[in-house]
N, C-alpha and C positions, 0 to 999 in steps of 0.2 A: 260164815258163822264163826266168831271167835271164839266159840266152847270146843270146836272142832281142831283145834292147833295142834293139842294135845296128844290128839287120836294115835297115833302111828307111833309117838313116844311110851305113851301109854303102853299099846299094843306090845311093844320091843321087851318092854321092864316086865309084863304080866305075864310071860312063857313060866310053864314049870322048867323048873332049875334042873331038875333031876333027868328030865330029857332035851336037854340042848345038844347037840355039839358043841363041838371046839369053834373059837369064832374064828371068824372069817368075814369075807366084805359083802357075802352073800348071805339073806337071813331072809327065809322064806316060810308065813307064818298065815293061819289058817282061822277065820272066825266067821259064828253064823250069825247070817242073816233071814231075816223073814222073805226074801228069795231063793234062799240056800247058802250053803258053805261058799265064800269071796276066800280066794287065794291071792296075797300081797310079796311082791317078794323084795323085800327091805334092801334097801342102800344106805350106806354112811357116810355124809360128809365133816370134816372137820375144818372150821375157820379159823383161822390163826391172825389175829387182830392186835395191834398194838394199843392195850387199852389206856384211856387219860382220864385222870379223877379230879374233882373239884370240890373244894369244902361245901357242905348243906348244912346249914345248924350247926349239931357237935360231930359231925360226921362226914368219911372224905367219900364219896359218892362217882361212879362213872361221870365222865362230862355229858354234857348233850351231843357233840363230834360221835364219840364213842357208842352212845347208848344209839344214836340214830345207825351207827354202820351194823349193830346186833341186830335192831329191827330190818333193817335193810334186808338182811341173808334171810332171816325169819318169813319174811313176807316172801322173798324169791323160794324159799322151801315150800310155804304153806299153798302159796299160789300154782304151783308145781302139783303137789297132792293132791288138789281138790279140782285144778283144769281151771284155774278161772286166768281165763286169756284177758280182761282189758289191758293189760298194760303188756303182753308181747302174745299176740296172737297163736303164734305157732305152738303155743303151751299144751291148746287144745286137743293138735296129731297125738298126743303118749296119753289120756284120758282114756281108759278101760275099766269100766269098775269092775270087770268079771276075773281079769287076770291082768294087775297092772305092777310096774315099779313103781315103789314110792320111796322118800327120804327122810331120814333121821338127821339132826342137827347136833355139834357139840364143838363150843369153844373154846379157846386157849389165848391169852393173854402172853406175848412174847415179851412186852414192856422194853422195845426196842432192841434188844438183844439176840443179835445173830445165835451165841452161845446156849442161850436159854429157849431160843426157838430150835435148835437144831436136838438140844436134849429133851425136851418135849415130845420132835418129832419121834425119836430114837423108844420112847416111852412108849407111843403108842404104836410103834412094828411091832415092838414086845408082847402085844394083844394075841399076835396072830397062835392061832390055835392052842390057844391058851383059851380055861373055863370062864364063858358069859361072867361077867361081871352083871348083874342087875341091879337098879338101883333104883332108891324113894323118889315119885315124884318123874318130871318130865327130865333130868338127867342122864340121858345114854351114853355109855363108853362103848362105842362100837369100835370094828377096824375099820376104816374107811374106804372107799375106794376111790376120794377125789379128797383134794386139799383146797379152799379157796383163802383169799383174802391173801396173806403175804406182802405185807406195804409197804414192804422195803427191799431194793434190789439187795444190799447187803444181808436181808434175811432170807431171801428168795437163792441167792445163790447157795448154801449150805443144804438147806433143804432140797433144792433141783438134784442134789448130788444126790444126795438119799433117798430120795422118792426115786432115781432114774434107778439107782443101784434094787428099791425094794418094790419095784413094780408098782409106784404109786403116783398118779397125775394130779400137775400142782397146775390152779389155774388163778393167777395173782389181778386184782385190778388198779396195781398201783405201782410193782416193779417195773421200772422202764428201762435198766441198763440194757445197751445191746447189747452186751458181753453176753446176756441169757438167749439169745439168741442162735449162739454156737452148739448144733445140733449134737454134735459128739459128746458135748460135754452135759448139757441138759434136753435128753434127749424127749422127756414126758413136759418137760414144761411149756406155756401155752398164757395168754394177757389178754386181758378186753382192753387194755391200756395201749396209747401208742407209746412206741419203741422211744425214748431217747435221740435215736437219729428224726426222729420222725419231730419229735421239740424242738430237739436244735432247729432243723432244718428251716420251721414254723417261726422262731426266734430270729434268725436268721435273716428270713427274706423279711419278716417287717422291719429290722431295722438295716436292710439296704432298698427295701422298696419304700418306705415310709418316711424313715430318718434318714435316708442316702450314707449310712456311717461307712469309711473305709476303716478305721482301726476301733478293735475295740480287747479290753480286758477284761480277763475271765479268772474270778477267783471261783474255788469251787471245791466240796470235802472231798479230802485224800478215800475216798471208797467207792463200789463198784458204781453207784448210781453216777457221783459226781465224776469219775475217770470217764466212766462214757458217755455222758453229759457232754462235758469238756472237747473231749476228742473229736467228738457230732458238730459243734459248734465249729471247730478249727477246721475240719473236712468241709465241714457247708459256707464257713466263710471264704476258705483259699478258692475254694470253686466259683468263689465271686469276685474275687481279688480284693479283699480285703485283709487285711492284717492283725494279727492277735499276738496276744501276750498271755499268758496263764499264767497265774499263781496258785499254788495248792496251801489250805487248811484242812490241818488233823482233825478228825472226828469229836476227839474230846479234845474242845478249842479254849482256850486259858485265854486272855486278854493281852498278854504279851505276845502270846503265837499270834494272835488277830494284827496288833500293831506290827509287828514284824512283816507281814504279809500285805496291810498295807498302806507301810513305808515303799515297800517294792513299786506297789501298784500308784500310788503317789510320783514315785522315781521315772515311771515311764511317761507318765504327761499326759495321757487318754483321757478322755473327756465322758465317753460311753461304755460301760460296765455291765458283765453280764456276772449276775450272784448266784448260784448252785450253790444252794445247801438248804436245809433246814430249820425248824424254829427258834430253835438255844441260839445255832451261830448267826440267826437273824439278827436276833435281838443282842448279842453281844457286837458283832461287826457292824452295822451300819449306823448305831451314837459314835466309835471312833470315827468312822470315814467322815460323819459330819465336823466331828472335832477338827480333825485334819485339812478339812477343805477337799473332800474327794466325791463329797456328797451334797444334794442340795446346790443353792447358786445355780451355776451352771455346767454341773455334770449331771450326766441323765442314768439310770439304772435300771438294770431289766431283769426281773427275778422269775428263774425257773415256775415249773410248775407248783412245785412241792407249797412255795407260798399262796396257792388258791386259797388256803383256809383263812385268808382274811375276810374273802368275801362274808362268811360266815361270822367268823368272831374276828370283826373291825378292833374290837373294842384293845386288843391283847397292845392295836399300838397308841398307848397314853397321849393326848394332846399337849403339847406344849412340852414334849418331852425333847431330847435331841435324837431320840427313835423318830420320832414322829418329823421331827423337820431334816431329819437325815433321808426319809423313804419319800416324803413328799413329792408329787410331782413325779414318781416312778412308775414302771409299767410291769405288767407283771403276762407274757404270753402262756397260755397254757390251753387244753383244750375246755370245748363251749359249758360254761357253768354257768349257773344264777338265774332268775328271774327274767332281766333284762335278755342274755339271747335266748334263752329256749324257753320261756312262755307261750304258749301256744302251737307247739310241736305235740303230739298227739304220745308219744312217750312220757313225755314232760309231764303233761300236765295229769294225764292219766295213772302216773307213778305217783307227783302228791297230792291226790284227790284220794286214791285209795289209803297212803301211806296216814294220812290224816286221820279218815275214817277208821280202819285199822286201829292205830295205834292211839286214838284218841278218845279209846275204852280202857273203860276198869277193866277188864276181861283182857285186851291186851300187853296191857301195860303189867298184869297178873302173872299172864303167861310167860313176858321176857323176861322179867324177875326171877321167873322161875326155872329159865337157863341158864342160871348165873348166879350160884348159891356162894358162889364167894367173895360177892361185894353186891353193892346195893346201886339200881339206876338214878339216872336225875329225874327227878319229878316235872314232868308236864315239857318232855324234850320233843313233843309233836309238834306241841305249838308253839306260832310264831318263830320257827327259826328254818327257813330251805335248806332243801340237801347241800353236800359239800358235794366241790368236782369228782370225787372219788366213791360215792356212795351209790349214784346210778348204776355205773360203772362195777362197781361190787352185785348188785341185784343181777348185771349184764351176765359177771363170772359164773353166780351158782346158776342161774336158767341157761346159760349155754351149756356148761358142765351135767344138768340135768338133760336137755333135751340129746346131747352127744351120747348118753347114758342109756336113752332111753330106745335109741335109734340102732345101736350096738347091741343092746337086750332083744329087740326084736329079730336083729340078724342072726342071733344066738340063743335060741329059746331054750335050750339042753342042759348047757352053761354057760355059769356066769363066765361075764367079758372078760380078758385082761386090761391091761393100761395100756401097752399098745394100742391094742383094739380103740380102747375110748379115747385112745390121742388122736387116731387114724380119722374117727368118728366125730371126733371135735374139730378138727381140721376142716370138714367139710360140712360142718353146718352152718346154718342162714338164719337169723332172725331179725324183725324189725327192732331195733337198737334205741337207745337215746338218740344217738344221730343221723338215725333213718338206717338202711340194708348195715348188718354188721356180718364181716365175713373176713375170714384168718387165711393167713399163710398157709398151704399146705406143707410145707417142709417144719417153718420154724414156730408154726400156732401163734406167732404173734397176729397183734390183728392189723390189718391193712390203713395203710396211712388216707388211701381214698377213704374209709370209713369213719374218717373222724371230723370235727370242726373244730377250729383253733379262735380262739378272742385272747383278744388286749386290754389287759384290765387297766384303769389310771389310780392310783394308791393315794386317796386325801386326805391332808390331815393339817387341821387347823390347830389352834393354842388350843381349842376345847375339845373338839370330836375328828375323828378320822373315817372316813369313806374310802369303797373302795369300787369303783363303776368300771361298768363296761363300757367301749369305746371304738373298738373296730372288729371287725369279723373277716374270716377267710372263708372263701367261697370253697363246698365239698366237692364241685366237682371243676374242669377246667377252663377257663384259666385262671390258678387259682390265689385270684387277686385278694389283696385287703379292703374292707369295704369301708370305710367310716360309717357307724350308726346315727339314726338322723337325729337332728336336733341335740348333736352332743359335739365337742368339742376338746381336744385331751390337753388339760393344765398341766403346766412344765413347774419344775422346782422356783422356778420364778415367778409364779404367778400368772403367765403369759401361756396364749397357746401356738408359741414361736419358738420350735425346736433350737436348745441350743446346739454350737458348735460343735464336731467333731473331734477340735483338736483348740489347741492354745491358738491366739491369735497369731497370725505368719507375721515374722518380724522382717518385713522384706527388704531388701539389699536394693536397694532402687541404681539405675545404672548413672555410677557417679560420671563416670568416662562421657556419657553421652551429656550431662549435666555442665559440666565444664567446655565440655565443646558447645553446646549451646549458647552457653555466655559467652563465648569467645566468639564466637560467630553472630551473636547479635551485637557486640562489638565491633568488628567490622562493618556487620549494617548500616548499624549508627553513621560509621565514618563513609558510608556511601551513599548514604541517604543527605548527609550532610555535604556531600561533594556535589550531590543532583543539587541542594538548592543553592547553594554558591554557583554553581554554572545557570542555572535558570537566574540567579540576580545578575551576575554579571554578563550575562547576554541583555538585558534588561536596560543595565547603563550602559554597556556597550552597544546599541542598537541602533545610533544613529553612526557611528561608526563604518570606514567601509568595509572592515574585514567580515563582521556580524551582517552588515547590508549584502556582503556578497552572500553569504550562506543563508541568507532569509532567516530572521528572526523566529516565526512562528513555526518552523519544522525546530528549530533547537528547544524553542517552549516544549514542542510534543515530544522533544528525547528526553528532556528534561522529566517531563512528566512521566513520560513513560517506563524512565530507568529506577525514577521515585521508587512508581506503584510494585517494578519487577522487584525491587532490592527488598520492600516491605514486604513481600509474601514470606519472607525465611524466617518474620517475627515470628507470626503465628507458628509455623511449624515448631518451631521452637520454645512455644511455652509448654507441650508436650511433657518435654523434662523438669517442668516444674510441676508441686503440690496444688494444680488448683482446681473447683469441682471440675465433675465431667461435662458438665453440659458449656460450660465456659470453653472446657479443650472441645467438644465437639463443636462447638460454632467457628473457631480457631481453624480446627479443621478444615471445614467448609469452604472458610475464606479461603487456603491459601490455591488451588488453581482456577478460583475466579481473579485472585489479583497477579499470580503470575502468566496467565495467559493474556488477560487483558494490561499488563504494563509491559510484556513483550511484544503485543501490537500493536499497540501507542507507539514502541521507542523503535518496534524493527519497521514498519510499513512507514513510517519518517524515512527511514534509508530506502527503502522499497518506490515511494514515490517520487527521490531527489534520482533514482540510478534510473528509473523509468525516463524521466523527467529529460535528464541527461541523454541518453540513450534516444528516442525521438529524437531532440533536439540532431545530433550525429546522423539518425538515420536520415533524416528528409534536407540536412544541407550537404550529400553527397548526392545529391539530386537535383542540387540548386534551386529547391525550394523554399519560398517562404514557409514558414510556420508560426503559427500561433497557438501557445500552450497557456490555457487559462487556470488558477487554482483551482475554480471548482475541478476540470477535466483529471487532476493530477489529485485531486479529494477522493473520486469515485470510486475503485483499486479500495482507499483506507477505509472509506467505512463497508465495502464490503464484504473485506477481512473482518473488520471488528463485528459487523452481521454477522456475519458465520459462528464466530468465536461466543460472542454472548448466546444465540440459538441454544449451541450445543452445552455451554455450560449450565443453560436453565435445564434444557433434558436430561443433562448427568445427575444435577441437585433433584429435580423430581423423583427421577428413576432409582438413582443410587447415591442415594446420603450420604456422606461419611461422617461418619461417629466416631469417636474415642477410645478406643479400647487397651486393657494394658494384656500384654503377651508375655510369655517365659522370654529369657535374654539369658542364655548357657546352661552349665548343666550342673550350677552348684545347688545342693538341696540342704535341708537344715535333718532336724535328728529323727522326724517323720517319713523322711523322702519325698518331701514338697517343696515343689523348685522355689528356692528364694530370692531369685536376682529378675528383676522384672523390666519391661520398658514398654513405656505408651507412645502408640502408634495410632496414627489416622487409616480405619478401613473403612469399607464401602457398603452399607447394608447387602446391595447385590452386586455380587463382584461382575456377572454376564454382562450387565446394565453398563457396568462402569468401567471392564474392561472396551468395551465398543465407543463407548462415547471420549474414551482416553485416545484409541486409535484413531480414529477420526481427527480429534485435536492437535492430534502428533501429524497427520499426514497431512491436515490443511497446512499448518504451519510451514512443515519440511518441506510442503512444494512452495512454500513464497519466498521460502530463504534460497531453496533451489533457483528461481525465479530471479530473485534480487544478484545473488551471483551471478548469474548468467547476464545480464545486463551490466553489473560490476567489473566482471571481465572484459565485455566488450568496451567500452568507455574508459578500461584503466589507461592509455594513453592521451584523454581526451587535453588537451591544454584548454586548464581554467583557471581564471585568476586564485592566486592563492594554494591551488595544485591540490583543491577539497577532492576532485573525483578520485587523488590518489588514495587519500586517507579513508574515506569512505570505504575504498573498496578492499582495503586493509580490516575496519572494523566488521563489514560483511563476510571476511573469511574466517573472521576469528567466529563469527555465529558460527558458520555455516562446521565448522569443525565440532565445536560443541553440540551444535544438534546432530551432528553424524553418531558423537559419543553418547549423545543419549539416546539415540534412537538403539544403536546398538547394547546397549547396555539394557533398558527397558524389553529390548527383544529377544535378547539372548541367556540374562544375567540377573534380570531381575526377582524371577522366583525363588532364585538361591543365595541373594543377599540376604543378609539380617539387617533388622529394621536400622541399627546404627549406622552402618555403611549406606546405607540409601539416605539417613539423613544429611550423612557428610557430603556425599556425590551433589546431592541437591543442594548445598550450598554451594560447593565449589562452583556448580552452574549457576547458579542465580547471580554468585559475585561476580563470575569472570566473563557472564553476558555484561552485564552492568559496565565493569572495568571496559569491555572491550569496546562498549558504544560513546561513553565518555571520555574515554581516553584519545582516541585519532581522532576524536573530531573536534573538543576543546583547547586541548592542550598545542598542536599547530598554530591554532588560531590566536592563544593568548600569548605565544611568541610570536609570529606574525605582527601582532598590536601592538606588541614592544617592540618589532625592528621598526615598525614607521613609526612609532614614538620618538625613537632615535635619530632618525633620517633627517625629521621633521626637525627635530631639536638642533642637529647638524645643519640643517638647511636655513635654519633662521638665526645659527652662529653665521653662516657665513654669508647670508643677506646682510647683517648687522656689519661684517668686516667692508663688506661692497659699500654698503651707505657712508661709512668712514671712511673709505679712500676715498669717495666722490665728491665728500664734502671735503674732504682735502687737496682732490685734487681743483673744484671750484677755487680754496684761498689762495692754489699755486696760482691760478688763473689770474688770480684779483691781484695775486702781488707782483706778477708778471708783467700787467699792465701799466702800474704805476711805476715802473723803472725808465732810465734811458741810457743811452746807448754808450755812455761813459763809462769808466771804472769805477762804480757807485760799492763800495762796500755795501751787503746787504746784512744787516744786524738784526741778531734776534737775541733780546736780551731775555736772559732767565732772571735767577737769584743771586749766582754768584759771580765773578770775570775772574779773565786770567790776562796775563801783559802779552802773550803771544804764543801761538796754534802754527807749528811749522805743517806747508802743504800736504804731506803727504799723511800727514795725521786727515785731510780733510775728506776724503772718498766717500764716508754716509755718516749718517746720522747717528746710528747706532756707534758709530768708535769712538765719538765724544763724550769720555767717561767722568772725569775729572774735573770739565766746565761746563759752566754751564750757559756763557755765550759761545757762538758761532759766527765768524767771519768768513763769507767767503765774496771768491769774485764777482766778476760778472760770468765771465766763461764757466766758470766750475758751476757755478747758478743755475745756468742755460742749458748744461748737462743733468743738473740733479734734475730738473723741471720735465724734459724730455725724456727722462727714464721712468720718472712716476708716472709720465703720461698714459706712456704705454704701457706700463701694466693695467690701469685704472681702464684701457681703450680693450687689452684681450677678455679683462675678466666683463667686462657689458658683455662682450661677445659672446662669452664662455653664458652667460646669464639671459641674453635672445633666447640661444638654442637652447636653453635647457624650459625655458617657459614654454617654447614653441609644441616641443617633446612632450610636456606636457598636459596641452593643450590637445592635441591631437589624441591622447593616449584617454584622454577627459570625453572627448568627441565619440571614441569607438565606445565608452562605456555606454555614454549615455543611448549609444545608436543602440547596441544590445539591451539596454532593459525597455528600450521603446519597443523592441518586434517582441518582448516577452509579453 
């Protein structure tokens, strides 16, 4: 019954004057009823409220904020008096009508002001036993014996000092510095609110378990809330290894102190912001930050609690203002307020079901009026507008403080309690809460962080209207994760629900060193990939050749091919150090130990089947055996190397992929501490997978090079035309060294290389396999080509010399026959004569410089004729045997490719 509000106020004001006492916090007062005389015995509480007015007509008027936290306490009083429990059950235990405690109400208007709140408080100690004051109307001046409301830890702490010093307990539902928590120093004070560390903490893990932030900046006002605000956040973040920055704003903040502050917070490059403060510095600091570029886009901000009153009054941020697109897209943690979470929690809705009814009478709206003769309510503040996060929470303070009261009166029925007593007594009481069991510190009366729920508000705000929704929830008990609410989605200052970045984009230092070697090494490639096809063409024309017939054509095609494929694997690897996407470098990948296994058993098991090949052959004619060794026989060994090889490379690509990845490469960082020097490397989805299928490859491999030596060796002295088994078994040691070094290196050195060095090793091996199979066995052979080139060219200079003495020696013949036996001068006319040639000028041919006839005898004739002879008769002979030599040498070849 709302005629009944009154009653106990009434009651308080109606005592004769002339017999009161002195006041005091205890006022025990006596009236009948048609049962008999009911004995009350009065308590007084004082709220101390920071009130806010708004124009109504021609008049400035409490707000509805305001006017609903008056009815708030009103209703936790009235509800107290009368026992009516829906909305916290346990009201009912202190219910006696025969001999009960009841409460008197009377507020104060601090209007922000530590100083004005603490001379207020100072006013009413002044009561104490000092003459009742009574007064017109439901106005009581009592002394009190509890203080509630206090909404500012900077007014909370002046007051704790006063109240601890005048034995008076102050219980706030809205101071949250921890600092109020140092029992020496406040030792009656006591919160339905959580602590500050309990915020942070709250703040905190959503944006490292939500946003994954490592750094973030905290501006926040120079006073007791936002110091320990602050400090909460910086404790709860290094405990997570994240990194902060603070900046402090004075309380009374100018627009210059605001830019000054941040310009700072600009300076440092953070991307994620945490705001502690209030509604002036609200609305002065975040149109700069968007001016600046520190707000909005793509920086994110996260505003304490103290901002829940937008939930309420959305309206305060204008559309299309630079308020409005500076907060946009911001989050705002604090604990569970609004509609959206707690609809349907049995507090909740039970607090505005009555609070409505209540207050949504003339009779009530009568009676608040008329605890507040010094300014006028807002008209029609029930309706349409939900409580604020802090007004539950205020009904929570005066019924805890009442039922503490109530429970301390019955342990002391003689006398009244002290404030000790009702701290001791508050400490350990229990009610169902706004957020289900609510239950305090015993030491420091704060209330327990398990007792609270925390959400995530998302702050919207279009060119026209601004919203402000709920969006995630933290679970009250363990573990106590964030939950996203269903069917919502939190918008970022860009319009997206794709958190931005942490921090400025990393400007990365990509590893030039490796970039350069790259190119230089696929330079090289080039020039050995270009030396495989020049040797695969020039065994091609060279092929009917004997030097190429001796070395069989088609194993040089398969070194050819094979040194190709080997020297093309270090491409791939090496686009690595270039810009291009990743799934291009992860196919890259891929390729390179399908093409480097498979073009080292293309080019090594060619040498594997010419040293087998060889080796037979030795074995079975020191036994004087025929043999016959067919290609296919000397095929079988190759492909079932390359069987193996392909096998394992399909199970390694199945099992363990390798993909693209870029890793750190040293230890330079930029001005965040994020390493900036990077390099992409080929790893293996699963390294188990793929270290097994690597051994395996390495070991088949290493026992056929093992293999091929061992045959190399035995056949290095084999005499073969050309002297290929020597060279061969030159370029089989040069493998076989190189796979010793890689083996050793992969087994011993490998997990402690850096990727760079592993790429240069691998080239080094790729080119100086390559180098070592092309080089002994080409390059022999294309000198080889060239000495019979030569021989050849020799040999048919000096056939051409034989055919001209033969035919010369025929005309000696011819002129031989036609002489007689006389002294016939024999005349051979040239172009020019002379009158006479003395004999001893005449011995050859060649001394005849001068003329160019020649007379000689008969005798000197018969001489010169018989000397030509015989030379013309040694060289046939020198020209028999050398054809003979020949020939036979022609016989044994042909004998050996017949038994092949």
């Amino acid at each position: 019954n709302t005629k009944a509000m009154d009653v106990f106020d009434q009651l308080f004001n109606s005592r004769n004057i002339d017999e009161l006492p002195p006041l005091s916090n205890e006022t025990i007062v006596s009236v009948e009823s048609p049962d008999g005389p009911v004995t009350y015995t009065l308590g007084h509480i004082a709220a101390f409220l920071d009130l806010q007015f708004q124009v109504q007509g021609n008049s400035s008027v409490v707000n509805t904020f305001s006017s609903r936290n008056i009815a708030s306490v009103l209703m936790a009083i009235f509800d107290f008096n009368t026992g009516h429990n829906s909305i916290v059950p346990e009201i009912s235990q202190c219910s006696n009508n025969r001999s009960s405690l009841k409460f008197t109400m009377e507020f104060f208007n601090t209007a922000t002001s530590p100083i004005l709140g603490a001379r207020l408080l100072n006013d009413i100690l002044l009561r104490k036993n000092k003459p009742v004051q009574l007064q017109e109307g439901n106005v009581v001046k009592g002394l009190p014996s509890g203080i509630v409301g206090v909404p500012r830890s900077s007014l909370a702490t002046p007051l704790s000092i006063l109240g601890g010093v005048n034995d008076l307990m102050i219980v706030s539902n809205a101071a949250s510095s921890d600092s109020l928590s140092q029992v020496s120093e406040f030792p009656l004070f006591a919160r339905t609110i959580p602590t500050t560390r309990s915020d942070a903490e709250a703040a905190v893990s959503y944006l490292h378990e939500i946003m994954n932030a490592t750094h973030l900046a905290v501006i926040y006002i120079n006073d007791a809330y936002g110091l320990s605000y602050q400090r909460s956040v910086e404790s709860a973040a290094s405990k997570l290894g994240i990194i902060t920055h603070s900046v402090a704003i004075p309380l009374r903040l100018s627009q210059e102190d605001a830019s000054k502050a941040l310009n700072l917070l600009k300076d440092i490059g953070f991307r994620y912001f945490v705001g502690i403060f209030f509604r002036s510095h609200f609305e002065t600091v975040m149109p700069l930050a968007y001016k600046m570029g520190i707000a909005g886009g793509d920086n994110f901000w996260v505003f304490s609690e103290s901002q829940l009153r937008l939930i309420t009054s959305p309206e305060t941020v204008v559309g299309g203002t630079d308020l409005a697109r500076g907060v946009h897209g911001s989050a705002i943690v604090g604990t569970s307020a609004g509609d959206a979470l707690l609809r349907g929690t049995r507090f909740y809705d039970a607090y505005t079901s009555r609070f409505s009814t209540l207050w949504g009478s003339d009779e009530g709206v009568k009676y608040l009026q008329s605890k507040l003769p010094f300014s006028n309510v807002a008209i029609d503040f029930a309706k349409d507008s939900p409580p604020s996060n802090f007004e539950p929470l205020l009904y929570e303070a005066v019924v805890a403080l009442c039922l503490a009261s109530c429970d301390t009166f019955k342990s002391s029925p003689t006398s009244f309690f002290t404030a000790n007593d009702l701290f001791q007594s508050f400490t350990k009481t229990t009610f169902e809460g706004l957020y289900g069991p609510a239950f305090f510190d015993s030491e420091t009366g704060d209330r327990s962080s398990g007792s609270v729920m925390y959400g995530v508000y998302n702050i919207l705000a279009t060119e026209s209207i601004a919203s402000v929704e709920a969006k995630f929830q933290r679970a009250i008990v363990e573990p106590f994760e964030w939950r996203p609410l269903p069917n919502t989605a939190f918008v970022y200052a860009d319009g997206t629900s794709n958190p931005p970045d942490n921090l400025p984009p990393l400007e990365r230092n990509e590893a030039t060193i490796q970039t350069f070697g790259a190119a230089l090494c696929i330079s090289f490639c080039i020039v050995l990939l270009a030396l495989s096809i020049v040797c695969g063409v020039w065994t091609y024309k060279r092929r009917e050749t004997k030097v190429v017939r001796a070395s069989q054509p088609f194993f040089l095609y398969i070194l050819c091919i094979g040194t190709f494929i080997l020297t093309s694997s270090f491409i791939p690897l090496s686009l690595v150090a270039f810009d291009l996407r990743d799934d291009v470098l992860s196919a890259a990948c891929q390729s390179v130990p399908w093409l480097f296994n498979i073009g080292f058993v293309l080019s090594f098991s060619a040498l594997f089947t010419k040293t087998r090949r060889l080796n037979d052959i030795l074995t079975e004619s020191r036994s004087l055996k025929r043999i016959i060794i067919k290609p296919v026989d000397v095929m079988k060994p190759f492909f079932l190397i390359l069987t193996l090889n392909v096998s394992l490379l399909a199970a390694w690509t199945a099992l363990a992929r390798i993909e693209y990845r870029v890793i750190i490469s040293g230890n330079s960082v930029d001005q965040f501490g994020r390493n900036d020097t990077f390099i992409g490397i080929c790893t293996p989805t699963n390294r188990l997978a793929s270290k097994v299928s690597e051994i395996f490859l390495l070991s088949i491999n290493l026992l056929v090079v093992l293999l091929t030596s061992y045959y190399a060796y035995h056949s290095r002295k084999a005499s073969t035309q050309y002297n290929e088994s020597h060279y061969i078994a030159i370029s089989v040691y040069i493998i076989f060294q190189l796979s010793l070094f890689l083996a050793m290196v992969y087994g011993f050195y490998f997990a402690s290389l850096n990727p760079t060095l592993i790429f240069y090793i691998f080239a080094i091996v790729v080119l100086s396999l390559s180098l070592g199979i092309l080089i002994p066995l080409f390059v022999p052979k294309v000198i080889a080509l060239q000495d019979e080139r030569r021989k050849d060219i020799e040999k048919e200079k000096k056939k051409a010399e034989r055919l001209k003495r033969l035919q010369r020696y025929d005309e000696l013949r011819a002129m031989e026959g036609e002489g007689d036996d006389k002294n016939i001068n024999r005349v051979t006319e040239k172009t020019a004569s002379v009158d006479s040639i003395s004999n001893t000028e005449m011995t050859s041919i060649d001394d005849c410089v001068g003329s160019q006839i020649i007379i000689l005898s008969e005798r000197e004739g018969n001489k010169l004729l018989k000397s030509e002879l015989s030379t013309v008769m040694k060289e046939n002979k020198q020209l028999s045997e050398s054809m003979k030599s020949a020939k036979d040498s022609l016989k044994i070849n042909v004998s050996s490719e017949s038994k092949t």
